[in-house]
N, C-alpha and C positions, 0 to 999 in steps of 0.2 A: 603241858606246853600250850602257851594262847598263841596262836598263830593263824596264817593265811586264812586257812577253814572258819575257824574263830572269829576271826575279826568279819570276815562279809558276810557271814551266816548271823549273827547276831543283829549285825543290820540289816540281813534281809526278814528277820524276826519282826521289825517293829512295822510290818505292813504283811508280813505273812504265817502262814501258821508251819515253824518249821522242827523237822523232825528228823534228827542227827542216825544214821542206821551204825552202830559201833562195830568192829570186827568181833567177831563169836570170843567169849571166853569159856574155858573149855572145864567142866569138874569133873568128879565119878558120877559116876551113872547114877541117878536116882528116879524114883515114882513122880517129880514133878519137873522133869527135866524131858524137852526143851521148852527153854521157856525164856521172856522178856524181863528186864528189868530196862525202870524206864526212871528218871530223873531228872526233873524241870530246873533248868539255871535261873538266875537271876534276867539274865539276857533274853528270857522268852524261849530259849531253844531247849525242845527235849531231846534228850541224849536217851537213844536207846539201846540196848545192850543184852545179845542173845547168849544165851546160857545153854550151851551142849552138852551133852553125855563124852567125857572123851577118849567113849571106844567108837563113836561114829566117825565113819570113814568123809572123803569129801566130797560123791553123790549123795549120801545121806544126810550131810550138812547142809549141801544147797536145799536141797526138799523139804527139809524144816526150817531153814530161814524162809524159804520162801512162804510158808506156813505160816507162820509168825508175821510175815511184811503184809501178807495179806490179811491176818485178823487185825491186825494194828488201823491200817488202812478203811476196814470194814465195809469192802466193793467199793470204797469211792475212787475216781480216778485223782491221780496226783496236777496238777499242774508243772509243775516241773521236777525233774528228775534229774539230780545235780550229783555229779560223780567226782569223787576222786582217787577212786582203783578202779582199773576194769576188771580188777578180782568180784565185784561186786555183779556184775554184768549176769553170773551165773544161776541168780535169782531173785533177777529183778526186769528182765528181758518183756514180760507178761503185762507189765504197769501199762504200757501206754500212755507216756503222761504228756502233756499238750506239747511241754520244749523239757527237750533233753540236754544238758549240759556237762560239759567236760572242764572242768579246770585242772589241767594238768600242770602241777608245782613241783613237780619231780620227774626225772627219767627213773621208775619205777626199775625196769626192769635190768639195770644195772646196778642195783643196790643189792647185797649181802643177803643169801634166803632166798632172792626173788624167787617165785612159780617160775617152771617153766614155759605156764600157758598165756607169761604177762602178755609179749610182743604179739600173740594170736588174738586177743581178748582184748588189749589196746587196738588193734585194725578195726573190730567189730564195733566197739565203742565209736571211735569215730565215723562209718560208716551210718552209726545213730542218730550221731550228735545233732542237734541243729545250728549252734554255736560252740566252739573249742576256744575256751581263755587259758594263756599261758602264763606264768607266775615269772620270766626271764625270758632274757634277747635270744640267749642262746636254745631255751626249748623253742619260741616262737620261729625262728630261723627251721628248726629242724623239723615240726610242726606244719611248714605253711605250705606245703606242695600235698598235704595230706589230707587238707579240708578245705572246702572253700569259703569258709568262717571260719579263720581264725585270727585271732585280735589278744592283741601283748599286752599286759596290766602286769606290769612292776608289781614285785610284792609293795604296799602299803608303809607309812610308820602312825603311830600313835605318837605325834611327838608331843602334844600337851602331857602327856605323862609321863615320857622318858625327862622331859626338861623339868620333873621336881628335881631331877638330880643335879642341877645347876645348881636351883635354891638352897637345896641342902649342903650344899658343899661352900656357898658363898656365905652360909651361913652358920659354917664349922659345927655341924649338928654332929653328934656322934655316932658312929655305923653300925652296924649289926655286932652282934656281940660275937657269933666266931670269926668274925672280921677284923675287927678292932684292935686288935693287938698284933697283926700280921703287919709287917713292917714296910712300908715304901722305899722305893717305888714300887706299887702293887700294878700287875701288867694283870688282864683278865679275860673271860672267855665264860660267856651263857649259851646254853644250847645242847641240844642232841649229843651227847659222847658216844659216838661211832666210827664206823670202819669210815666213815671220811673225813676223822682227825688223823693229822699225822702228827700221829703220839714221839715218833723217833726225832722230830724238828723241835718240839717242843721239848726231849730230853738234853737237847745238846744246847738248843739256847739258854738253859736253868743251868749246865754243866757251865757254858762260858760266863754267866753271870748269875753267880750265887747271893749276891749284893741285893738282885732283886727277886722278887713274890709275886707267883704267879698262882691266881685265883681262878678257879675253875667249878662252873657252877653248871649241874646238868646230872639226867639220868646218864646212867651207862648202859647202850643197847646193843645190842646183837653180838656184844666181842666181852672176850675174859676180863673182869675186872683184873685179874692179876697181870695184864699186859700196859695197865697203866704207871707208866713213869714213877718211882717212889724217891722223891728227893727232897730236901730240908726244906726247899725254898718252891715246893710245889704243893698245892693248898687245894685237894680234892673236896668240895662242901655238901655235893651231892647238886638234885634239882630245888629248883627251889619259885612259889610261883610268883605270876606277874607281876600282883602287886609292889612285891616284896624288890625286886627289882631295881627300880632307883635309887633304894636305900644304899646298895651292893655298889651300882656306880657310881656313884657321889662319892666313892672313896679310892676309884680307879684312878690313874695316871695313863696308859693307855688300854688301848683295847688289842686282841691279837687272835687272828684269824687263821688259826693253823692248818687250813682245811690240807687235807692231802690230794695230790695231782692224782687222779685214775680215775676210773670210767662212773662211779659212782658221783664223783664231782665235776662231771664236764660241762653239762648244765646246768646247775646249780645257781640261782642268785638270791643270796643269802640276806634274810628278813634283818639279821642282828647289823650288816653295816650302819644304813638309815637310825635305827634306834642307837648304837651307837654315839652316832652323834648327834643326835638330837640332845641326848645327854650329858653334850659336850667334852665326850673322851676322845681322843684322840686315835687310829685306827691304822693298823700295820696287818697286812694279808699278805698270806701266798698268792702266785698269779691265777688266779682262780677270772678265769674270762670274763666273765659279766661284771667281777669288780674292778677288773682292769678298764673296761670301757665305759664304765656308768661313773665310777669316784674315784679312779688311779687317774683317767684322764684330768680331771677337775682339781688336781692336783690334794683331796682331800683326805685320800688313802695311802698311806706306804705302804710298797710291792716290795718283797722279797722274797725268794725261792732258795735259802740256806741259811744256815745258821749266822758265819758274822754278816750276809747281808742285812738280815733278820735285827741283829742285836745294833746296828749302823742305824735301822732305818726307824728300830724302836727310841732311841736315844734323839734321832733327830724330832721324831713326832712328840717325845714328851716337851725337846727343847721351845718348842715353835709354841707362841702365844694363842692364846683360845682367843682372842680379839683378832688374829689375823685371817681366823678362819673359820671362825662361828658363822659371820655374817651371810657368807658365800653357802656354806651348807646350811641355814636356814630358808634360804631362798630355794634351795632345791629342795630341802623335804616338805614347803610350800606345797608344792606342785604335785604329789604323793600320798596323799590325806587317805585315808580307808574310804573314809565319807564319799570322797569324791571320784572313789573305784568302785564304789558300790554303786553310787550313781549313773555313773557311765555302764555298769555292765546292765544294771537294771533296765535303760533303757533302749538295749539291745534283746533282754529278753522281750518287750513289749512288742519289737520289731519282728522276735523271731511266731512269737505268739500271733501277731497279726497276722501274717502272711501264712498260716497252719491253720487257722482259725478265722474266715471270711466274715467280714467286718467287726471283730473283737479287737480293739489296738491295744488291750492291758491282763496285763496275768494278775491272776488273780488272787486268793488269798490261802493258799495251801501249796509248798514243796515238799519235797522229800530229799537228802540229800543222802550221802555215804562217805565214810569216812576217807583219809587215806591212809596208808602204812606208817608213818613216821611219829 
């Protein structure tokens, strides 16, 4: 998945030296275990990745990650300390690093799995923080009695690259090959397959309209793959990466957002609307609150909460001309550029770094960041 994390962290690469901390993966016990693996992107960012014994418990985990953060690091202090679990918190508390940052893109601790120690370890993090960025209206809202920095940053789109899938499609390029024979109108979905699809909304809209093909591109996490939907006109392809992407939309009609209603999606504002239509698919969601306020208002998103609202609202989106509503959503994902969220947060860390750091007004050239859950 290239996402949130991804996208700012890589720009925050090309002026700092940054270093991705992964969540533990776990083997048998061996003679050279725990240990790091480390692997430099293209992007500048190392991606690092602890490797445990997994008969260690999770006071023993934190004690060797913290082992590990600290030879990687080699006593230097970090400049910043960029979070995104406060699962993380457990051994990494020691760093001291000039500004500590939270970007919370998730309400963590109502997702599927969560720890029970998230909502105790989310309080202590923010009690850290020197600045809290929120990824939606709706964490920012819940968020803002809780810190006194905190500041809302939209998730981002890459729309230079979702718009090859205009190109390709005005240009009747041929699609991916387990695409290309799947029949239109092809209705679609990239992203996470978890407990916050509602797989049952998505069964009855394929049951009301077998006519159309419904593509589904994505890992499947935390729930049974045998819980997914199995129907003629249902087109499981797996995940698949970014790059790869526009190829896949270039051959959408529209896009369809099945998130399900419950506690794991209440905050939630989901990165795929924006790229959507940058790519000029057309976009049909459940009421999922921050796409009702941000693109159902703008009139650029069809809202529906059941099946034939769903199959109504999908037939009106594919009816309606991409000239009537291109113009208007490229103006808005204008204003949402990664570029221009990196910048802006960047130059609150400088602010936050000034004011911790007497007469320094710039951070410098080393973070640390950690990953999140998803």
């Amino acid at each position: 998945m290239f996402q949130r994390p991804q996208h700012l962290l890589s720009r925050a690469a090309q002026t700092h030296r940054v270093i991705f901390f992964e969540e533990p993966i776990r083997k048998p016990a061996a003679p050279d275990l725990p240990r790091l693996e480390r692997h430099p992107t293209p992007s500048g960012v190392e991606v690092v990745v602890p490797i445990l014994p997994d008969n260690m418990d999770e006071a023993a985990s934190e004690d060797a990650q913290r082992v590990l953060i600290d030879g990687l690091l080699a006593g230097t202090r970090p400049d910043i300390a960029w979070y995104y679990t406060p699962m993380s918190l457990g051994f990494t508390t020691h760093l001291k690093p000039v500004v500590t940052v939270y970007d919370c893109m998730d309400e963590l601790s109502a997702f599927r799995g969560a720890s029970p120690q998230l909502t105790l370890l989310e309080r202590r993090l923010l009690r850290q923080a020197d600045v809290v960025f929120t990824g939606g209206r709706s964490l920012y809202e819940a968020k803002l009695g809780l810190h006194p920095r905190v500041h809302l940053f939209t998730s981002g789109v890459d729309a230079a690259h979702f718009a090859q899938s205009r190109a390709l499609r005005d240009a009747g390029t041929p699609g991916p090959a387990d695409q290309e024979n799947i029949p239109h109108p092809r209705i679609g979905w990239f992203g996470v397959i978890d407990e916050r699809m509602d797989l049952a909304l998505l069964d009855e809209v394929a049951a009301l309209r077998p006519d159309w093909s419904f593509v589904m591109i994505g890992p499947v996490v935390k729930i049974d793959p045998a819980s997914l939907p199995q129907r003629p006109n249902i087109h499981w392809l797996g995940g698949r990466r970014m790059d790869e992407l526009p190829a896949y939309l270039a051959g959408w009609d529209c896009g369809f957002m099945n998130f399900a209603l419950n506690e794991s999606t209440r905050f939630i504002s989901p990165t795929k609307t924006p790229e959507y239509l940058a790519a000029g698919v057309p976009v049909v969601s459940t009421p999922i609150k921050d796409v009702v306020r941000s693109w159902g208002a703008e009139g650029l998103v069809g809202i529906a909460d059941n099946a034939e609202d769903t199959v109504a609202a999908i037939e009106a989106a594919m009816a309606k001309p991409r000239a009537e509503w291109q113009p208007k959503a490229d103006r808005l994902l204008a204003q949402g550029s990664w570029d221009g969220i990196w910048s802006s947060m960047h130059d609150l860390l400088r602010q936050a770094a000034s004011t911790k750091v007497a007469g320094d007004g710039a951070v410098s050239s080393r973070a640390v960041a950690s990953p999140n859950h998803v």
